[in-house]
C-alpha positions in Angstrom: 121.0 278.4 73.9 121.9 274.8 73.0 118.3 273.7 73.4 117.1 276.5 71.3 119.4 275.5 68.8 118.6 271.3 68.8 115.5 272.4 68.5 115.7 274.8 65.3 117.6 271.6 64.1 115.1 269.4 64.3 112.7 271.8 62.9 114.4 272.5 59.5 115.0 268.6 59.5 111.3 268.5 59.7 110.4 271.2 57.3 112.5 269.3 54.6 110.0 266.8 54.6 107.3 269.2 54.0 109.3 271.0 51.3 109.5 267.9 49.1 106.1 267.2 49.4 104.9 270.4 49.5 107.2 271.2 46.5 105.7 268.0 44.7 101.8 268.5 45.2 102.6 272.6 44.2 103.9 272.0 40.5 100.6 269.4 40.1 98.0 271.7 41.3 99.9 274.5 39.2 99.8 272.6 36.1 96.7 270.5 36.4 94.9 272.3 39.2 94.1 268.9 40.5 94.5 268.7 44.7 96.3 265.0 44.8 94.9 263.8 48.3 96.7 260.3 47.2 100.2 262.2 47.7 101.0 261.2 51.4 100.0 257.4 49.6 103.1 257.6 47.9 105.3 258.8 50.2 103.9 256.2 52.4 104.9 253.8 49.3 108.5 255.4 49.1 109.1 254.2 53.1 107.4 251.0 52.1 109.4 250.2 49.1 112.5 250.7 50.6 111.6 248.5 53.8 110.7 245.5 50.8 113.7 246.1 48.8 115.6 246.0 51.6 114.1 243.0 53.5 113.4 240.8 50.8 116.0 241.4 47.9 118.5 242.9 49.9 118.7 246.1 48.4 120.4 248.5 50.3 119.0 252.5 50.9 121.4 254.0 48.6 120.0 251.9 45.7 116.5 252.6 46.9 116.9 256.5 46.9 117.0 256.3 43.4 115.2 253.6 42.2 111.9 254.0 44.7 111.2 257.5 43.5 111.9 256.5 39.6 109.3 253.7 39.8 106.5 255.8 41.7 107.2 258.7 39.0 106.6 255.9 36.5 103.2 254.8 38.2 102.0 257.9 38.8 102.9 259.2 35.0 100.8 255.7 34.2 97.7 257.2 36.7 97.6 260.5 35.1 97.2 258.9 31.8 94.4 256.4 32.8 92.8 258.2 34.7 93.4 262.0 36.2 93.3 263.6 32.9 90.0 262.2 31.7 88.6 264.3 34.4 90.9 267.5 34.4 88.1 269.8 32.2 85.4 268.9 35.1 84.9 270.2 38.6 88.1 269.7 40.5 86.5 268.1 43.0 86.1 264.9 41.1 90.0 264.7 41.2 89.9 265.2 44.4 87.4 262.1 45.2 89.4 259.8 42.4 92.8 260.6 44.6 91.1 260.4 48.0 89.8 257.0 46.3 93.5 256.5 45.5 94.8 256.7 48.6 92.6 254.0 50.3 93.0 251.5 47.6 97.0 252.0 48.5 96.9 251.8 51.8 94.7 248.7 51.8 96.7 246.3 49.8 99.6 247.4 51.8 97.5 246.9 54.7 96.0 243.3 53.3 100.0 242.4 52.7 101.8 244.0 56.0 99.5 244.5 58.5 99.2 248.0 60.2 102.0 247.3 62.6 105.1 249.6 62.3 108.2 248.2 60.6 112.1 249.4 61.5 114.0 250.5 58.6 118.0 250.3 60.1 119.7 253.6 59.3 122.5 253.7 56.5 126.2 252.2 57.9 128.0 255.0 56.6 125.0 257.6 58.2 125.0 256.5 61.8 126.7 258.0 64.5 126.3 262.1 65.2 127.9 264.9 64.2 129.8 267.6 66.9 128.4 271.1 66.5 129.7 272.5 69.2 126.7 273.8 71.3 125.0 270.1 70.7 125.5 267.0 68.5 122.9 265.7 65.9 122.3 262.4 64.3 124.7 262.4 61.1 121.3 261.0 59.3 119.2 263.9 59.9 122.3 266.1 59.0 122.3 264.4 55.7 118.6 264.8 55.1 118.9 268.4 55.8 121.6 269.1 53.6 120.4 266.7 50.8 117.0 268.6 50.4 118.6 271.7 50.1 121.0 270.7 47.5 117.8 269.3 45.7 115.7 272.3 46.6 118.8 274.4 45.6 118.7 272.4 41.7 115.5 272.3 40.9 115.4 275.9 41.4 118.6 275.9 39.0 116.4 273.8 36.1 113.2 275.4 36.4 114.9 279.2 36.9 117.8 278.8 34.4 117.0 276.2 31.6 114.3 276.8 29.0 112.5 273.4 29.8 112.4 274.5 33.2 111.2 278.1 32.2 108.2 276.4 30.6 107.2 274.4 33.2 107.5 276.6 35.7 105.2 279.2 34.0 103.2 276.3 33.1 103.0 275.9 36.7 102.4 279.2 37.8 101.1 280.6 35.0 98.9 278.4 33.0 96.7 280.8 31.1 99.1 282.9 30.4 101.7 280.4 28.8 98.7 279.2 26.4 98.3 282.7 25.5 102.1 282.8 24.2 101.2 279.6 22.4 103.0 277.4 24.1 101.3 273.3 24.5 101.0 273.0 28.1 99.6 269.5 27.9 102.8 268.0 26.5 104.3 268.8 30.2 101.3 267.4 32.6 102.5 263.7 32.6 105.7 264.2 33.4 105.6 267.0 35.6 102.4 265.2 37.5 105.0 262.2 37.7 107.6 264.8 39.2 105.7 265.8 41.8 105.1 261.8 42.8 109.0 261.1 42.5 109.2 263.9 45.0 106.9 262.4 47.3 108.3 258.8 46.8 112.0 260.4 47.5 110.4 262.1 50.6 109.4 258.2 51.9 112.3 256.5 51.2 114.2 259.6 53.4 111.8 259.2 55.8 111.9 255.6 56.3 115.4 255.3 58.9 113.8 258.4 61.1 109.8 257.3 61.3 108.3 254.0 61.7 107.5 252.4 58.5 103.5 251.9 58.3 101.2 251.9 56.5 99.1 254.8 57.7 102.5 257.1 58.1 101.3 259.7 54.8 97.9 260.2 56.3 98.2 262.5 58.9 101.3 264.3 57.7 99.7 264.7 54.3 96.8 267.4 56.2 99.9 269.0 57.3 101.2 269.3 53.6 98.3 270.4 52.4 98.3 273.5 55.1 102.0 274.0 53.9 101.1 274.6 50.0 98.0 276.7 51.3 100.5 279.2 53.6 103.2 279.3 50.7 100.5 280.3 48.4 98.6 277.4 46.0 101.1 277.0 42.8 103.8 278.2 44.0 107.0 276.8 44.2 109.2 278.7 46.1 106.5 279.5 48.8 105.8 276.0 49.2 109.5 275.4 49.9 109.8 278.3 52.1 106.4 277.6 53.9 107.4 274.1 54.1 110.9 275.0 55.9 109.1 278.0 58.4 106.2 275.5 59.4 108.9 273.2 60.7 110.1 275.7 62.7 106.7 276.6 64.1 106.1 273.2 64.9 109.8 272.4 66.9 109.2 275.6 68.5 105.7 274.7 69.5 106.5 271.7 70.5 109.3 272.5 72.9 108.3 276.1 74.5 104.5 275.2 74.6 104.6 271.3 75.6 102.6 272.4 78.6 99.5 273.3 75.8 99.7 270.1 74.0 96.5 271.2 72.0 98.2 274.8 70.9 101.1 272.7 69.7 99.5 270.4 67.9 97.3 273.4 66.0 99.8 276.1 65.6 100.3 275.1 61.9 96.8 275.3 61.6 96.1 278.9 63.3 99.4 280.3 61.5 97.4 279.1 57.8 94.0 280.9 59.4 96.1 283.8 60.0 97.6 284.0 56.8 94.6 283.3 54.5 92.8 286.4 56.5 96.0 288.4 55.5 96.6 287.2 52.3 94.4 284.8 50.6 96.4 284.0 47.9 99.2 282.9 50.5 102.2 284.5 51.4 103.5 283.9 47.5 100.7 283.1 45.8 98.9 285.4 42.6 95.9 287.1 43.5 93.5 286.3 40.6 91.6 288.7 38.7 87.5 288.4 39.6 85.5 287.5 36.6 
């Protein structure tokens, strides 16, 4: 029983990672419908920032929680204006090749600067140690991450549920056509909710960077993952890509432990659970079946 329930642990620790990235890359292909392959890039900058500000100014994780995800926000507000949105009206697969562009550009300078060798990022003083549930104890710091990403999952449900701006983007987001129809300027929203969704992936970095090695490659296998994620929870939507996010972690620890002797079913249950669903439900488990032309 006690393994079972280390191991749902770890799972939901895992599927908070893939809720805030999931969440992230869900409210840019809502509002933009632009698939941002550059996304595990800037979570891999959120772990990499923190490691610099750390190791070279001295600045400790708390101050990089905030201030990591604030300047990627920034820089990827400053992409969508160069760039992204010159290309929005044409097919989306040019977005797709500029961020897939993206994403090698980033992880070659950091590459050119670092080296590909992982990096240790200590854990927070005042986060080490384990917590006492009874049946098994767990690292206090992956207790924190699991109860700091539902508290943010829990308020950004809040805003975009219960305050008009939050309304508006999240019909912008889910709803895009429609909203227009009601007269309402979508485009004023795309910068800063494309620079949301970044934040959300710089945040997921910097969480990221006590519990996995710091490198520079560390977004580009977990970002396929991601992508699977949005795809199960249904393209757009927000609470399914939280959910999804949350369930495939479970999947995954479960996998992982009761089916280590298949290493190859492990390593693809995420990817036969999306096949499943998409035969089921092509639209995902939350997403809008749209109309045919």
């Amino acid at each position: 029983m006690s393994g079972f329930a280390q191991n749902t642990f770890n799972g939901l620790v895992s599927g908070a990672f893939y809720a805030l990235l999931a969440l992230g890359l869900a409210v840019i292909f809502g509002m933009l419908r632009v698939v941002n392959f550059a996304h595990g890039a800037f979570y891999m900058l959120g772990a990499f920032g923190a490691y610099v500000l750390l190791t070279e100014a001295g600045v400790p994780f708390w101050a990089a929680l905030v201030i990591m995800p604030v300047a990627l926000a920034v820089l990827g507000m400053a992409l969508e204006r160069a760039v992204i949105h010159r290309l929005t009206r044409l097919d989306p697969l040019y977005n797709f090749l500029l961020t897939f562009g993206v994403t090698l550009i980033l992880q070659d300078l950091v590459k050119s600067r670092y080296g590909i060798q992982s990096s240790p990022y200590a854990t927070p003083s005042a986060l080490s140690g384990s917590v006492d549930f009874g049946l098994f104890e767990f690292p206090t710091y992956r207790v924190f991450i699991l109860g700091f990403t539902l508290l943010l999952c829990v308020a950004v449900w809040w805003v975009l549920g219960r305050t008009r701006i939050g309304m508006v983007v999240r019909a912008a987001t889910e709803r895009p056509e429609l909203t227009r129809a009601f007269g309402i300027d979508v485009g004023r929203w795309v910068t800063p909710v494309f620079g949301f969704g970044i934040g959300l992936a710089g945040l997921a970095g910097v969480l990221a960077a006590p519990m996995r090695a710091v490198n520079p490659l560390m977004g580009a296998d977990l970002i396929i993952v991601v992508f699977a994620v949005v795809v199960i929870g249904g393209l757009g939507s927000i609470f399914g890509s939280v959910a999804a996010g949350f369930g495939i972690g479970l999947v995954q620890a479960w996998g992982e432990a009761y089916l280590s002797e298949f290493p190859i079913v492990s390593q693809t249950v995420v990817f036969v659970v999306m096949a499943v669903v998409l035969l089921w439900r092509p639209a995902g488990l939350f997403g809008r079946e749209e109309a045919p032309a």
